[in-house]
N, C-alpha and C positions, 0 to 999 in steps of 0.2 A: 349803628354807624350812621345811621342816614332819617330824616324826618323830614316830610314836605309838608307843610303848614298849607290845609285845603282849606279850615273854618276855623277861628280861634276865639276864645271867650276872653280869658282872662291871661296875658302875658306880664308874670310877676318878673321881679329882679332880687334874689336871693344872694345871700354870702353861700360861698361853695366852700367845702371845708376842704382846709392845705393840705396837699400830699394826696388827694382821690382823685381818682380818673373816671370818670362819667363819658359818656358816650352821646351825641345828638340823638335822640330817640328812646332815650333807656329810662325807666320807671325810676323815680324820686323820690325821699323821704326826707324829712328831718330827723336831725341828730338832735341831742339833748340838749346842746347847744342854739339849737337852732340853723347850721348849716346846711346845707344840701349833700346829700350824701344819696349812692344808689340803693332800693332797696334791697333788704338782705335780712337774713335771719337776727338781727337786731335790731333795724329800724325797716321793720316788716309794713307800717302802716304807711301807703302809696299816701304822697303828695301832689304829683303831678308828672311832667314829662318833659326830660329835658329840651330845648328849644339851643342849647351853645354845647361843645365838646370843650374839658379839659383833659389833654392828654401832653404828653413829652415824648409821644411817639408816632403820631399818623393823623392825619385832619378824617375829619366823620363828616363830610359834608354831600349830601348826595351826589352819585355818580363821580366820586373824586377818587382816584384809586388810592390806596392808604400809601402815607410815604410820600404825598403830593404835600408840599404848605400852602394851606389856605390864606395865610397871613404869614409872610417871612420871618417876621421880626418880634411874632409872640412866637414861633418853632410851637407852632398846632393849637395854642391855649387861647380858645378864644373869649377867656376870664380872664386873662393877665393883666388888663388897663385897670378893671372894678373891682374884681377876684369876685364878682358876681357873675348868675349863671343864669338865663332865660329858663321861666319854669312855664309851662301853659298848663292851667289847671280850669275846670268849672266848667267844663266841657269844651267842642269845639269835634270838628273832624281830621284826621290825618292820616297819611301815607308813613309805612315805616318800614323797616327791616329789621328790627328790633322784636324778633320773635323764636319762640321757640320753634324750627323747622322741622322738628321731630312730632307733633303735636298740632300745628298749625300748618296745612299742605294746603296745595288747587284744589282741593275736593273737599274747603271746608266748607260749614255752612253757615250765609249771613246769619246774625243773629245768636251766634255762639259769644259766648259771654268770656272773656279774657281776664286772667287775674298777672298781677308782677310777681315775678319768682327771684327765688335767692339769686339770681346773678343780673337783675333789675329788667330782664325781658319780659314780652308778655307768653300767657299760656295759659290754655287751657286747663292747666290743673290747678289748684292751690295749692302750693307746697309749703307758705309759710301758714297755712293755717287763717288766714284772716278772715276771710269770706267777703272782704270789699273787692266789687267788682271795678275793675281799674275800665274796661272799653269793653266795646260789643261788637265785632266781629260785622264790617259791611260790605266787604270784598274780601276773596281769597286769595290766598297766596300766587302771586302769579309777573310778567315785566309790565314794567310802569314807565310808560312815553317819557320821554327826556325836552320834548322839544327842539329838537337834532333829527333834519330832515337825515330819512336812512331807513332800512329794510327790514327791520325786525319788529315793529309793533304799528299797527294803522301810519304808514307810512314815517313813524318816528322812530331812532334808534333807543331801547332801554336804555332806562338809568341803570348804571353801578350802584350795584352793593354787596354786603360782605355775605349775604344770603343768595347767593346763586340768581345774583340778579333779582331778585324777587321781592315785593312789597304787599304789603297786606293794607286794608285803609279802615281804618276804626273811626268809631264817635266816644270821646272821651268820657267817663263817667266821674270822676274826680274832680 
């Protein structure tokens, strides 16, 4: 749902293919095509990481609560002007909520190695079999300051997100 852009290498501009819904922070791949597509047990080989949401149901912009428009007049698609999609790849560092919560807890440990799974999060395990290591694990899961003076993190209020509040901060390996 949510991606804070800490360190970025390379911010490409891809066609996003019609009809998918991608998430800001969800693992990417190309389609045969060449479109941006999330990965999945067909286009299992990571690309990069999305940088824009298209949806036709909830904006994914940090601390936004879903069901909020980020933009009125695309109704959530923030591809509708280029029907391209922000891809950051070649490294970089980031903040996300685009993980597996089952698998990626406050008690991980820096330096765990993260791979994209069928439903384009990251995780610890490989599920599609690739063995490309998508990020590497530099903070645990845990709230991440908003910048909104308030009581719940070193005097910041947490950002929202769809993970119980919680972000984890990777260094890209893709």
């Amino acid at each position: 749902m949510a991606l804070v852009e800490l360190y970025h290498v390379v911010a490409a501009n891809r066609a996003v293919k019609s009809g998918t819904t991608i998430k800001e922070g969800m693992i990417v791949s190309l389609d045969s095509s060449g479109d941006v597509v999330p990965v999945d047990g067909t286009n299992a080989w990571p690309y990069g990481i999305a940088g824009d949401t298209k949806s036709t149901s909830a904006s994914s912009m940090p601390g936004v609560a879903s069901g909020w428009q980020n933009r009125a007049s695309d109704y959530f698609d923030e591809t509708k002007a280029s029907a391209k999609i922000t891809v950051y790849h070649s490294g970089g560092e980031f903040a996300t909520d685009q993980y597996n919560t089952t698998n990626v807890t406050d008690s991980s440990v820096p330096g765990t190695v993260l791979y994209g799974s069928a439903t384009g999060i990251l995780d610890t395990a490989d599920p599609l079999g690739t063995a490309q290591v998508v990020a590497v694990l530099l903070k645990a899961a845990g709230a991440y300051p908003s910048g909104v003076p308030g009581v719940d993190i070193n005097g910041d209020i947490a950002l929202g997100s769809e993970s119980s509040n919680e972000y984890i901060e990777v260094k890209l390996m893709i």
